[in-house]
C-alpha angles and dihedrals in degrees: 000000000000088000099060093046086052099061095029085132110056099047120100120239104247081062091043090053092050096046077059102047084043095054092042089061097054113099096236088063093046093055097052086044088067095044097050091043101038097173125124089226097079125081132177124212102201108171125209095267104144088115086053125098111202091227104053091091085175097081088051086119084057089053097048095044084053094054096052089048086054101044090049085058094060096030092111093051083047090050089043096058091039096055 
C-alpha cells in the first residue's frame, strides 16, 4: 500500500495500530507469518468473519461469539501444546 507508506508519518497512531491489525489479518501475512516462525507451537484463531466490516462496532457481541467459536475449534491443539 504505497499510499499509506507515503503519509506513515502523519497518521496518528490509533490509525497506525488498525492499518496493522487490518494487514495481520490478511491471509498473505499469515502465511508468511508461518513460514518465518515455523514452530508447532503457534496457532492462529482466525474466526469466519468475511461478512464482517471493522467499523460496525455494533455487531461486537457477533465477533466475539465468532472467536470463541473459533477458538473452541482449535481448543484441543491448544490443550495438546500446553500440556
Amino acid at each position: 500500500m504505497d499510499i499509506y507508506k507515503n503519509i506513515k508519518s502523519r497518521i496518528p497512531e490509533v490509525i497506525r495500530y488498525t492499518y496493522k491489525s487490518l494487514e495481520l489479518a490478511d491471509e498473505d501475512t499469515e502465511r508468511y507469518f508461518y513460514v518465518k516462525n515455523m514452530t508447532d507451537d503457534i496457532v492462529i484463531i482466525k474466526p469466519d468473519m468475511r461478512d464482517m466490516k471493522w467499523y460496525k462496532f455494533n455487531l461486537a457481541e457477533e465477533c466475539i461469539k465468532r472467536g470463541s467459536t473459533a477458538t473452541l475449534d482449535k481448543i484441543n491443539t491448544i490443550l495438546e501444546i500446553l500440556s
